[in-house]
VOGU-3710 file (C-alpha; in Angstrom, 3 decimals, decimal comma):
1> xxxxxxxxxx> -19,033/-27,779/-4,868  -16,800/-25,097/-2,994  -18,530/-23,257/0,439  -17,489/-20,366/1,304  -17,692/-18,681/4,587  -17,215/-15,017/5,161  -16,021/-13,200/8,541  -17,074/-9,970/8,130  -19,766/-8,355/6,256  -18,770/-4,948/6,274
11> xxxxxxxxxx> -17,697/-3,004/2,925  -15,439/-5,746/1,189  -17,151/-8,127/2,844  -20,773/-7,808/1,188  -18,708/-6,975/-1,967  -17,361/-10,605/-1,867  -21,376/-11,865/-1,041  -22,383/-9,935/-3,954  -19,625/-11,016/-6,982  -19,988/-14,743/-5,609
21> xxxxxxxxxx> -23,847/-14,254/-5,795  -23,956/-11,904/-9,138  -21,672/-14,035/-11,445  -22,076/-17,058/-9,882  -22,197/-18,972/-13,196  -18,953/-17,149/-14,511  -17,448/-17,778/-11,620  -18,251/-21,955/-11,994  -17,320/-22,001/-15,629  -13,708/-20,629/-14,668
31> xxxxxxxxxx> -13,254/-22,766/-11,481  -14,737/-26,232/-13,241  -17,284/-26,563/-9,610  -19,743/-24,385/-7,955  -18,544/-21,962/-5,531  -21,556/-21,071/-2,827  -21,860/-18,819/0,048  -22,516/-20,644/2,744  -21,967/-18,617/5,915  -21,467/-14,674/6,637
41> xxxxxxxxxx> -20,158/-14,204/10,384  -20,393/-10,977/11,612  -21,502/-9,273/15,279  -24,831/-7,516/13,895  -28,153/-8,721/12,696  -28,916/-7,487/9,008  -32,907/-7,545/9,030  -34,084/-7,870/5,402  -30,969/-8,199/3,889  -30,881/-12,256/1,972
51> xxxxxxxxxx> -27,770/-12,816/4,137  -29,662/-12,960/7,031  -30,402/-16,630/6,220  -26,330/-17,539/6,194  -25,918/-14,605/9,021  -23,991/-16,552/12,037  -22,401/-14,697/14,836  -19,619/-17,498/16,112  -17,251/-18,197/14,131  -16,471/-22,242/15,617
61> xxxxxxxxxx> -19,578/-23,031/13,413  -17,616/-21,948/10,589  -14,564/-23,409/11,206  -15,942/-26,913/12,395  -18,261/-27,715/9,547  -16,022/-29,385/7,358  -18,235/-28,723/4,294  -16,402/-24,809/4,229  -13,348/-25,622/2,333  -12,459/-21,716/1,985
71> xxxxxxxxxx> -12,454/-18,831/4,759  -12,864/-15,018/3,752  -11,465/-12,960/5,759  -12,637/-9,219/5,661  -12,705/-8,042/9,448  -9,669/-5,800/9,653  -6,959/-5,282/12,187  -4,960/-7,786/13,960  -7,434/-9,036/16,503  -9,292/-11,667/16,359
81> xxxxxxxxxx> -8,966/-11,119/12,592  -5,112/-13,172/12,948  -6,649/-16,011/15,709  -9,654/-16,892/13,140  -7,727/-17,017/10,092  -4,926/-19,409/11,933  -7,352/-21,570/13,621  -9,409/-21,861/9,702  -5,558/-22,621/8,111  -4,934/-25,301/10,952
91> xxxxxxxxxx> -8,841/-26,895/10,098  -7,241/-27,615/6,806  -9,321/-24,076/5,166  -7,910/-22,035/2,920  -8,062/-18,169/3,386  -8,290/-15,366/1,313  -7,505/-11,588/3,026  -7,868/-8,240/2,394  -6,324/-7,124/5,314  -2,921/-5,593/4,671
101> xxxxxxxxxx> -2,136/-4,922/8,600  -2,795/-9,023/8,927  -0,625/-9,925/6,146  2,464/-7,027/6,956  2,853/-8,307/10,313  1,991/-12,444/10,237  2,333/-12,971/6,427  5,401/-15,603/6,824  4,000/-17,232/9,912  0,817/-17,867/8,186
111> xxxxxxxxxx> 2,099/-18,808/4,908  3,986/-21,848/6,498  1,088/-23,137/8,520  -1,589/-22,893/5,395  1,990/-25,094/3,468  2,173/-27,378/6,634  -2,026/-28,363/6,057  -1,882/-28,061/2,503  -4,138/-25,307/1,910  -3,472/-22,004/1,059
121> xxxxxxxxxx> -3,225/-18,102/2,456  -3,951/-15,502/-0,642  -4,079/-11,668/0,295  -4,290/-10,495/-3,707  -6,447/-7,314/-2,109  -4,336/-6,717/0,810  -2,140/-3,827/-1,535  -3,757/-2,120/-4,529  -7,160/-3,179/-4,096  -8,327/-4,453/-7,606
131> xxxxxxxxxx> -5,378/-3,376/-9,041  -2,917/-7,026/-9,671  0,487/-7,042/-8,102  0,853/-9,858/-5,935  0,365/-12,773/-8,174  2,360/-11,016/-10,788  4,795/-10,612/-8,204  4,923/-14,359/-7,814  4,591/-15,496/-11,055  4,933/-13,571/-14,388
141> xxxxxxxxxx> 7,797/-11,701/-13,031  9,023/-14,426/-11,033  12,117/-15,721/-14,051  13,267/-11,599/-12,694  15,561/-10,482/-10,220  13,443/-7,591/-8,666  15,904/-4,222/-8,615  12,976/-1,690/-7,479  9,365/-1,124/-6,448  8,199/2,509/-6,492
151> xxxxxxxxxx> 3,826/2,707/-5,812  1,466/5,201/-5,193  -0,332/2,980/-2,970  -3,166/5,279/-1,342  -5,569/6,653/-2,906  -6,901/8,861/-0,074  -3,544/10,967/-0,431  -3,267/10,723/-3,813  -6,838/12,627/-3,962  -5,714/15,188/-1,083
161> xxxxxxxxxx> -2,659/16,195/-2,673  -4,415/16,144/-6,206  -6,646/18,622/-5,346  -4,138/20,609/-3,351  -2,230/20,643/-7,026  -5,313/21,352/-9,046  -6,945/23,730/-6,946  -4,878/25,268/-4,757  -7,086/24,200/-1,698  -4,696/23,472/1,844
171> xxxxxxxxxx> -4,537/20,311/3,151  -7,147/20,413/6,370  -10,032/21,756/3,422  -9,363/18,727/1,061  -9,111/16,373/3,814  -12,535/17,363/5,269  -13,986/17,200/1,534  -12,130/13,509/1,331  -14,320/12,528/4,364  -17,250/13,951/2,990
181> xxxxxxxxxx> -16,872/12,377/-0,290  -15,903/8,550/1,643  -12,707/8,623/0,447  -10,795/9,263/3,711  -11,847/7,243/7,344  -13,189/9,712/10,259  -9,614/8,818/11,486  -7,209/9,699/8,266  -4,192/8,910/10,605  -3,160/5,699/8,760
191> xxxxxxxxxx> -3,708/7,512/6,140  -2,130/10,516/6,011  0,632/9,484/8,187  2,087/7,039/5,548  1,552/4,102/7,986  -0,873/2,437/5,160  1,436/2,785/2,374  4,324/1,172/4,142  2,594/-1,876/4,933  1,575/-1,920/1,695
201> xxxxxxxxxx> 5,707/-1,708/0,320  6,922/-4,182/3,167  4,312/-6,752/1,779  5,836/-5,931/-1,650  9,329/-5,847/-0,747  8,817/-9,193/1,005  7,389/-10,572/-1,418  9,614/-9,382/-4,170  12,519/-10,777/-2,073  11,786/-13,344/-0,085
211> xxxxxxxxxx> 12,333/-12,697/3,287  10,541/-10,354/6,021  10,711/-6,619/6,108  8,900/-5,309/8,952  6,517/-2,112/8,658  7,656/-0,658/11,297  11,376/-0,417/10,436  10,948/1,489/7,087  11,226/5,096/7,255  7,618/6,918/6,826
221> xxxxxxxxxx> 6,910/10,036/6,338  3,288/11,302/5,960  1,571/14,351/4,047  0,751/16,557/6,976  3,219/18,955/6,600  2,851/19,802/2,629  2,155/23,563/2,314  -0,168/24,892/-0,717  3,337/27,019/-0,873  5,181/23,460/-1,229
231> xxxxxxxxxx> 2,450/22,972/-3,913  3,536/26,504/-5,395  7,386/25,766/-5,453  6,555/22,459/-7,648  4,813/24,248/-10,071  7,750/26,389/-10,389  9,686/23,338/-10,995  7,146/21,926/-13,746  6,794/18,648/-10,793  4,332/17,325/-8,533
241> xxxxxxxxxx> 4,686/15,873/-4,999  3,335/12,184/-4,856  3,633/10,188/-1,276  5,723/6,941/-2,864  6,183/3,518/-0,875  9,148/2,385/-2,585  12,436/-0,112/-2,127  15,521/-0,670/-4,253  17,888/-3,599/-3,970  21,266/-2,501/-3,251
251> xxxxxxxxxx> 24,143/-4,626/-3,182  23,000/-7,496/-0,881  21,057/-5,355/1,081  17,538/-3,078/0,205  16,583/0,352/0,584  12,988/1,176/1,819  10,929/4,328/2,432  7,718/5,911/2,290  7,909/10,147/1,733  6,477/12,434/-0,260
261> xxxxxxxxxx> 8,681/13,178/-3,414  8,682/16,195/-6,482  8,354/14,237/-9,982  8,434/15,443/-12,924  6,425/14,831/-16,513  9,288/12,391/-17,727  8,373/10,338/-14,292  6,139/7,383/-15,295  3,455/7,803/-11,964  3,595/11,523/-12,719
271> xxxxxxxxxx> -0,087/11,384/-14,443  -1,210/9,064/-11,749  -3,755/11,567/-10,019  -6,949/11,091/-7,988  -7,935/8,265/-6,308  -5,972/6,176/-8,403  -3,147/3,751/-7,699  -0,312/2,670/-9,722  2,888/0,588/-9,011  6,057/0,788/-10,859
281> xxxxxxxxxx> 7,745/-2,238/-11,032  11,308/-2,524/-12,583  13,011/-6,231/-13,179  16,779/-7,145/-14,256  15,356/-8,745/-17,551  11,710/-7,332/-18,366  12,234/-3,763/-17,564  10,022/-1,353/-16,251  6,502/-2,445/-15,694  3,390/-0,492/-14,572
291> xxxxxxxxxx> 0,613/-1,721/-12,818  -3,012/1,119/-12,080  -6,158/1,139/-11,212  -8,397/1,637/-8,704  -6,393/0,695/-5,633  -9,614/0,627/-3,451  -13,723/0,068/-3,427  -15,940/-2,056/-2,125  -16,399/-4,057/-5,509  -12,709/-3,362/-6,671
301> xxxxxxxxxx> -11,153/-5,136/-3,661  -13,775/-7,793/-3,633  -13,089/-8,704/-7,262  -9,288/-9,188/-5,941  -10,613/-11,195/-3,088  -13,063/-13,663/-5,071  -10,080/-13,933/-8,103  -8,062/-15,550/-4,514  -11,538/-17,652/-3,683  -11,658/-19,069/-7,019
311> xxxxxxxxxx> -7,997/-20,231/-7,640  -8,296/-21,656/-3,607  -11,310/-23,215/-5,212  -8,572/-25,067/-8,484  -5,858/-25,971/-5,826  -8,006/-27,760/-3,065  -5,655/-29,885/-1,142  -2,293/-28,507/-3,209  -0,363/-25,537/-1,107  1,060/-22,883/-3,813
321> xxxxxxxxxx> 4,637/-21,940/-2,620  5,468/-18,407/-1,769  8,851/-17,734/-0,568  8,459/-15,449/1,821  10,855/-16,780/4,978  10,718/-14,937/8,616  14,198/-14,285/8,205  15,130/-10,869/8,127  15,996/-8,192/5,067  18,974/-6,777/5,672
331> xxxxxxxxxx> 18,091/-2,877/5,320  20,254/-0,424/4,031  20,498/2,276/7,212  18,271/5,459/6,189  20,665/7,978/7,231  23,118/6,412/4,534  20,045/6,440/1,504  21,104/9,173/-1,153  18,587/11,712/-2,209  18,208/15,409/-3,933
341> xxxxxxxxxx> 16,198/17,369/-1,878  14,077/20,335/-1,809  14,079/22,718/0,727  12,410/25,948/2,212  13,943/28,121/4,547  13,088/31,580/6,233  14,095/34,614/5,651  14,797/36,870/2,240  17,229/34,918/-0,622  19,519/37,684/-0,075
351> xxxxxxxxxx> 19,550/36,625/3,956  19,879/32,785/2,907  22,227/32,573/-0,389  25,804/32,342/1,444  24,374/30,645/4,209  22,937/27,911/2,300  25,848/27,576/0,262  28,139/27,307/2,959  25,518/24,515/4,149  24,914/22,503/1,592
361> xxxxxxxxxx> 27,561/23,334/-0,911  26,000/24,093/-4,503  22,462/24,521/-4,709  19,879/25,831/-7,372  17,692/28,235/-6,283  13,976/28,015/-6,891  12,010/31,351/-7,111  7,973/31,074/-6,203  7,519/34,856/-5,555  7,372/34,516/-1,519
371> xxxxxxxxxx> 9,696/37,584/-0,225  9,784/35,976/3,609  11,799/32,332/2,145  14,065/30,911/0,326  13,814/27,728/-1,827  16,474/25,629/-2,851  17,044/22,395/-4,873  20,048/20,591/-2,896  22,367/17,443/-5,512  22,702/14,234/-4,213
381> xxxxxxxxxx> 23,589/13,781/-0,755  22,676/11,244/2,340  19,944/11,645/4,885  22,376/12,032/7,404  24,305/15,139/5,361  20,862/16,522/5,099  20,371/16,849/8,795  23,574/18,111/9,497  23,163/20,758/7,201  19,907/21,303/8,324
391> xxxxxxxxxx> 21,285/21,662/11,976  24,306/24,045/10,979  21,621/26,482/9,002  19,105/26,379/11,665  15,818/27,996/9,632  14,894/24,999/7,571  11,034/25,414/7,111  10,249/22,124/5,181  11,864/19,741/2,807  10,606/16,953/-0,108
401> xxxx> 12,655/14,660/-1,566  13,187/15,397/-5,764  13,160/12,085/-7,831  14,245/13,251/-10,955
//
């Protein structure tokens, strides 16, 4: 028999209870052993809920009964969500995670103490919910050299801008109506910032390569700033704008950055809409591979989470390597990344056409019927051109990146 004990019992947390509980006997077919509950830690009291009779509220009962041979870990946020699942790795527990900030920021760290006690540290949830990616990552496209990873990875702002496409609404309406509907926090920062789609793409980028990328040195842009005009201009260019987390091997080094960008029909995310996720995957020998679904949920993650319980539950007492080393990725510098972009600037097209060209050299112009701008479809050319041109024209109103 396999215990389990659970820190957290929020909404992936009593997701987790309830699969474990629901198709228990599934669940000990597949494994070969019964896999129980047998504590839930968590702050509150939960009066006339059946966890109340597993309910603890310190976690050193769970992590000295020796009888818990796996740790779920469902808090959120660094603290003490990172000091419980280290001490349950170093009392010879596996743990499974769901918590993408945990696994961006100590993933390495904790890999090598869960090897050093032979047990193991799974995260399967931590990026695209119940959608797979990381064991894929690691194992059906491991015989692959990994050339790019390109993800819608948030399904809050791939609702927002969604609707902004569909219905014309502007961004502050849809937000408010994503809060409404639960599909954006009371805080949307994280959000709609971009900050939870690049830890998402550092996880996969580290994972895909082997070594550390940190979060916080990928370029992220969020989706504040995208106009229902933006939405008009895209139209006009048969495209959509998508916030991507995506990184590119090039050379010895990798390219990473999270933006919005303009796609087109021929683009194979460009039907991804909704609350959806969907990750693009592209290896030296299988190709392009797609991976969607429903990249969040209470029972969506928690299937992810459980599918991590259960093969914890076949490997008791054998680590499962992942190379992921603290060493560095050696990141290709942003202002050097090549890109076409799209840009709006003020004033009439008969104001803006010699100005731009003398800016930015040849352009194609992109009419969406406002008299008071000018829209423009830049070729190729580095971040750092882009500002500079920028800079010399001096009435740039707003630019998205075209992947075409």
């Amino acid at each position: 028999m396999i215990n389990v004990g659970v820190l957290g019992y929020g909404t992936v947390g009593s997701g987790v209870v309830e699969i474990i509980q629901t198709n228990h006997d599934i669940i000990a077919k597949r494994v070969g052993t019964e896999v129980q509950m047998k504590y839930v830690l968590d702050l509150r009291d939960f009066p006339g809920d059946p966890v109340e009779k597993i309910l603890v509220h310190d976690f050193e009962v769970i992590k000295n009964d020796p009888d818990v041979q796996i740790v779920v870990e469902t808090m959120g946020g660094l603290h003490p969500a990172y000091e419980f699942v280290k001490a349950s790795l170093e009392a010879g527990k596996s743990v499974c995670t769901s918590n993408k900030a945990l696994v961006a920021a100590f993933g390495p760290e904790l890999l090598q103490i869960a090897a050093e006690n032979h047990v193991n540290f799974m995260f399967e949830a931590s990026v695209g919910g119940g959608i797979p990616i990381i064991r894929p990552l690691k194992t059906s496209l491991a015989p692959d050299e990994i050339e790019e990873i390109s993800g819608i990875l948030n399904g809050t702002t791939n609702y927002i801008l969604t609707e902004m496409t569909e219905k014309g609404s502007v961004f502050d309406d849809v937000l408010k109506d994503a809060q409404d509907k639960g599909y954006a926090e009371k805080d949307p920062t994280a959000d709609v910032e971009g900050y939870d789609t690049c830890r998402k793409i550092a996880i996969l980028t580290s994972l895909a390569y082997g070594k550390q990328l940190d979060f916080e040195d990928i370029y992220t842009e969020g989706i504040t700033k995208i106009t229902d005009r933006d939405i008009c201009y895209a139209r006009k260019l048969k495209a959509k704008i998508k916030i991507f987390g995506s990184s590119k091997k090039v050379g010895n080094q990798v390219s990473a950055m999270v933006a919005p960008k303009l796609i087109t029909a021929e683009h194979p995310l460009y039907s991804v809409d909704g609350v959806f996720n969907a990750i693009l995957v592209k290896g030296n020998m299988v190709g392009d591979v797609m991976f969607y679904g429903q990249g969040a949920g209470k029972l969506a993650t928690a299937s992810a989470v459980v599918s991590d319980v259960m093969d914890c539950a076949r490997h008791q007492g054998i680590n499962i390597d992942t190379l992921w080393e603290p060493e560095k990725l050696d990141l290709v510098p942003v202002d050097d990344v090549k890109n076409r972009f799209f840009v709006r600037v003020s004033g009439t097209p008969l104001e803006n056409e010699a100005k731009v060209a003398a800016a930015f050299g040849k352009v194609t112009a992109v009419d969406a019927g406002y008299p008071d701008e000018y829209g423009f479809v830049t070729d190729d050319m580095t971040e750092r051109a882009f500002a500079e041109a920028a800079e010399r024209l001096g009435n740039v109103l707003g630019k998205i990146r075209f992947d075409s």
